[in-house]
Legacy VTK file of the C-alpha trace (Angstrom):
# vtk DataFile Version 3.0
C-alpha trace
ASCII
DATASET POLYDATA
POINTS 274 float
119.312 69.764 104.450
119.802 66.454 102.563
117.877 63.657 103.017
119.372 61.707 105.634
119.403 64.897 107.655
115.408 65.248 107.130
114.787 61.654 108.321
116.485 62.579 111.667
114.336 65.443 112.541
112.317 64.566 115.339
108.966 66.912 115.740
106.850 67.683 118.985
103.115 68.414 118.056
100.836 70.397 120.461
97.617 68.035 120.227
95.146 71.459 120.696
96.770 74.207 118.620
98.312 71.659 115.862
101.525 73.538 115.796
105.017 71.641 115.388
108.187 72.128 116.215
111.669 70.379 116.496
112.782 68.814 119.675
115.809 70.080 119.673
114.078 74.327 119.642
111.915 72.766 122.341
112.606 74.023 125.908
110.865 71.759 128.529
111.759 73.948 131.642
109.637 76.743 130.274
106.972 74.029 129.683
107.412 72.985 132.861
106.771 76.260 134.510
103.867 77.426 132.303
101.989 74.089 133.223
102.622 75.075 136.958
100.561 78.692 136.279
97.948 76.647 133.982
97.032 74.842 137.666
95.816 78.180 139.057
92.152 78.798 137.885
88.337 79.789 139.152
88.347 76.477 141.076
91.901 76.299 142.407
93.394 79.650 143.829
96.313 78.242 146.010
98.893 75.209 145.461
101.078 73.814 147.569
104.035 71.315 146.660
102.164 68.195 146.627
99.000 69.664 144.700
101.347 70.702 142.052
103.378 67.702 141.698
99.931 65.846 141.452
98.401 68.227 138.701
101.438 68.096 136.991
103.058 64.891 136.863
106.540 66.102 138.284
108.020 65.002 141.307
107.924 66.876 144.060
111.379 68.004 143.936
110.972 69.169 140.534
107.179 70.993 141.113
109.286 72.905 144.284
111.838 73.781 142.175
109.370 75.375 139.917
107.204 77.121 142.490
110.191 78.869 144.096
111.431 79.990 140.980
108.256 81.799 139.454
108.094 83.191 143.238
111.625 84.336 142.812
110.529 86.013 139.699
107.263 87.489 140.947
104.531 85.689 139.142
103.511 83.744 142.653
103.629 84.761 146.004
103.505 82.275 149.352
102.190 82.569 152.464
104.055 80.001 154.513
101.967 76.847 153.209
100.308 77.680 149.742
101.620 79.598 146.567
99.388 82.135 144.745
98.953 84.179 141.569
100.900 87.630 142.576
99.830 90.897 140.238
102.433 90.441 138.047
100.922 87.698 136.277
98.332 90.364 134.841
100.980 92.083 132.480
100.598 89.241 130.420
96.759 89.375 129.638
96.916 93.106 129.546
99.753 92.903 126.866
97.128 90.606 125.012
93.935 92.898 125.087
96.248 96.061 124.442
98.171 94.640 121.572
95.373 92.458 120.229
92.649 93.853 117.333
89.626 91.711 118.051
88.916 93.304 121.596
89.149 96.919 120.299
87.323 96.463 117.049
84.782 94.987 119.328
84.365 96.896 122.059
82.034 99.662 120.560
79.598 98.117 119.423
79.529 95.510 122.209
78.458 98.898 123.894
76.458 100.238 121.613
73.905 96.775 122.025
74.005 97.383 126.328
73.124 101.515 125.133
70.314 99.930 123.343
69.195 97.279 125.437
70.561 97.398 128.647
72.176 93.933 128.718
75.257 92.953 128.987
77.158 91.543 125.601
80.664 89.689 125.298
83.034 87.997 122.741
84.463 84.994 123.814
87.026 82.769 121.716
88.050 78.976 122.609
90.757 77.786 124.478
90.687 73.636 124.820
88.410 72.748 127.354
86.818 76.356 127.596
85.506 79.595 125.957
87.237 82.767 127.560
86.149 86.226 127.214
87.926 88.728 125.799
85.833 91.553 125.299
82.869 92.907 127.170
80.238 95.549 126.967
80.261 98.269 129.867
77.234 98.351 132.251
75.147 101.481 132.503
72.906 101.726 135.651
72.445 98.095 135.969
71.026 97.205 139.326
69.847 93.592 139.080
71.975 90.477 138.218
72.796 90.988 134.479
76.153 89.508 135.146
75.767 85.595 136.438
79.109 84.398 135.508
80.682 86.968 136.595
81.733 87.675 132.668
85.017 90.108 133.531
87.822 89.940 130.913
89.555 86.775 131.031
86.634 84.797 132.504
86.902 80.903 131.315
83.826 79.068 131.383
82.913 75.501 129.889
82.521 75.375 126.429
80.068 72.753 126.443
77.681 74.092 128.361
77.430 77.904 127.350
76.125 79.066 123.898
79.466 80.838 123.397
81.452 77.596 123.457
79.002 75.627 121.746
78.937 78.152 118.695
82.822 77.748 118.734
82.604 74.027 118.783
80.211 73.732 116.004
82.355 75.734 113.630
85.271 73.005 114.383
85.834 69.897 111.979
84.010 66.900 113.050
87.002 65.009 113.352
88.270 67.925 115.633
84.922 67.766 117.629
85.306 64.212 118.077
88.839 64.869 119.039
87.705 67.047 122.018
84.844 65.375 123.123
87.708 62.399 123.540
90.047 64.709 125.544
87.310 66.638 127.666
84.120 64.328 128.537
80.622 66.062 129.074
81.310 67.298 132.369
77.406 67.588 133.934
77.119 70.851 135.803
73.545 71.072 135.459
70.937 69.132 134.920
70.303 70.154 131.993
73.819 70.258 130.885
74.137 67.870 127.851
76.582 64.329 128.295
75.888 62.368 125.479
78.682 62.443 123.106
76.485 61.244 119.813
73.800 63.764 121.347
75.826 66.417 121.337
77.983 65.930 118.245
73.905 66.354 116.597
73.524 69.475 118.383
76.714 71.199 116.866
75.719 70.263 113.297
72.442 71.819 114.253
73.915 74.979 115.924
75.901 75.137 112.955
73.656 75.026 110.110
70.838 77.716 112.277
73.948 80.255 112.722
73.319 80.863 116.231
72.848 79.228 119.645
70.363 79.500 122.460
72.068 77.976 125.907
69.236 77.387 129.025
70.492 76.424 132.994
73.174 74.566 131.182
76.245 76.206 133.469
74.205 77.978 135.883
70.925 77.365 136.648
68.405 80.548 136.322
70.698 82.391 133.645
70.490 81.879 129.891
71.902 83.130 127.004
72.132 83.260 123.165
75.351 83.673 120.816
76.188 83.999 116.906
79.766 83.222 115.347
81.876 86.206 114.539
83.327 85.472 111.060
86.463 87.265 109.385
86.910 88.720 105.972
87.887 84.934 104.911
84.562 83.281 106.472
86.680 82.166 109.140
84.910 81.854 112.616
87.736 83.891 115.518
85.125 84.336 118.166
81.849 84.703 119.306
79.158 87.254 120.684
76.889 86.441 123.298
73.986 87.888 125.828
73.771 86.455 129.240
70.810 87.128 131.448
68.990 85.780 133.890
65.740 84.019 133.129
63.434 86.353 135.208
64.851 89.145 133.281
64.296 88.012 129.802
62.306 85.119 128.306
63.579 82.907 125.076
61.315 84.399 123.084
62.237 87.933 123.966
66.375 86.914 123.258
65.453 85.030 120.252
63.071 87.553 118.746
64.533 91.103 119.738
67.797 90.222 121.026
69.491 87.504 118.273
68.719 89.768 115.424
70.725 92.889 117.188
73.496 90.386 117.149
73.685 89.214 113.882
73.889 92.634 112.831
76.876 93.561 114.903
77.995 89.522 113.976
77.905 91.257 109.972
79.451 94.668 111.222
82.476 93.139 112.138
83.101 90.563 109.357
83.464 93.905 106.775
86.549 95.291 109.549
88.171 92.196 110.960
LINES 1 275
274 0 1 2 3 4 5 6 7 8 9 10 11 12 13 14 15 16 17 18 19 20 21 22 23 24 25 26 27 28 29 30 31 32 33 34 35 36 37 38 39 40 41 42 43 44 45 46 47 48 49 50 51 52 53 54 55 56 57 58 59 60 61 62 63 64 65 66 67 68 69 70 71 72 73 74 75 76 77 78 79 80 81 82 83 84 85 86 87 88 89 90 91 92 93 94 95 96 97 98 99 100 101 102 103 104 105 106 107 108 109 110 111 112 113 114 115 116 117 118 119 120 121 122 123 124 125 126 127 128 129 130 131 132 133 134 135 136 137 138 139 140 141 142 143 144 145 146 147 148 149 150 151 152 153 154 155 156 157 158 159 160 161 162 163 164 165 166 167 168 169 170 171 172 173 174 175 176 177 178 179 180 181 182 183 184 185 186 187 188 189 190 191 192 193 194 195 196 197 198 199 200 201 202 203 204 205 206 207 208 209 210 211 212 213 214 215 216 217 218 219 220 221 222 223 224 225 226 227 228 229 230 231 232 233 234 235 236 237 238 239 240 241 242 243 244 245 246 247 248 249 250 251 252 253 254 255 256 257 258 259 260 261 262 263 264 265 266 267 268 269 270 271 272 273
């Protein structure tokens, strides 16, 4: 490619994932589509036409279009007046956990800790505006409520108010940080969710330098938790491991005292095989 060629190369770059690529390899109907599934989440099961238009800027011509085509192909089913997820969209995240190392390499000793203590354990990795879990420990015998977010594989809860997230955040640049504080504001779910930028930007270099996080009624009220980074063979952080349990189960000092050192441990475990 000579230069005259190189100054007419136009590039598209993905603002979260700060991957490039040429407008010409970039297909905008598949772009179109995906944002369409990306509406579907915890807090919106069901779209119809004019919900999807809104969340995604197309017209409502176009947002039909889209609907009935993904319906045509499976991934959504309707009911006469609202479009859902259909099974089919599962192959995708079960391709992920089946093809992907992290969850296996992860998965016995996330159930070796709930062997040992009885709580439940999960590794959770970011995703923009929230951590998602990808890995979690089975329960044995548990009778009370060990699981308060309902932690199942795929769960996506704010980062900013679980110690998961927070760990994740902390390990970012501060320009990065600063970057998603300016794209996702301090939503408060709690009150004692935190929704001062400056506050919170202090809190991440704090969580960062301690190695570990301790997360109270931020998300939910009555649950807490505590999480360390997961670090690879390069001292990169991919993930974290958390405990969440309710707060008439377990007390701070009994996470941070018997509980954070059993995760550290696994934390060093897997930096020697990932």
């Amino acid at each position: 490619m000579d230069h005259d060629q190189e100054k007419t190369v136009r590039l598209i770059h993905h603002s979260e994932n700060k991957k490039s690529i040429r407008h010409e390899d970039f297909i905008a109907g598949i772009a179109k589509g995906l944002t369409i599934l990306e509406c579907f989440g915890p807090e919106r099961h069901r779209l119809n036409i004019s919900t999807a238009a809104e969340k995604t800027g197309m017209t409502r011509a176009a947002a039909r279009r889209h609907l009935l085509t993904l319906e045509y192909l499976g991934y959504l089913e309707f009911d006469g007046h609202y479009y859902y997820l259909a099974p089919k969209i599962l192959k995708f995240s079960g391709a992920y956990l089946d093809g992907s190392p992290l969850p296996k390499i992860c998965q016995p000793l996330l159930n070796l800790l709930t062997n040992q203590t009885s709580l439940i354990y999960s590794v959770m990795v970011l995703d923009g505006y929230e951590a998602i879990t990808i890995a979690r420990s089975a329960a044995h015998q548990q009778t009370d409520r060990v699981n308060p977010y309902g932690l199942h594989l795929g769960n996506r809860l704010p980062a900013h108010a679980t110690s998961a997230g927070k760990i994740l955040l902390a390990h970012l640049d501060l320009d990065e940080q600063k970057q998603w504080l300016e794209k996702y504001p301090l939503k408060r779910l709690t009150k004692y969710t935190h929704t001062e930028s400056e506050e919170f930007l202090a809190l991440l270099h704090e969580i960062k330098e301690q190695d570990w996080c301790y997360s109270c009624e931020e998300h939910e009220l009555g649950v807490h938790a505590v999480a360390v980074p997961i670090y690879d063979s390069n001292a990169d952080v991919v993930a974290a491991l958390n405990i969440v349990s309710p707060t008439m189960r377990t007390t701070k000092d009994y996470l941070i005292t018997h509980i954070l050192p059993l995760l550290l441990e696994t934390s060093r475990d897997l930096r020697h095989v990932i």
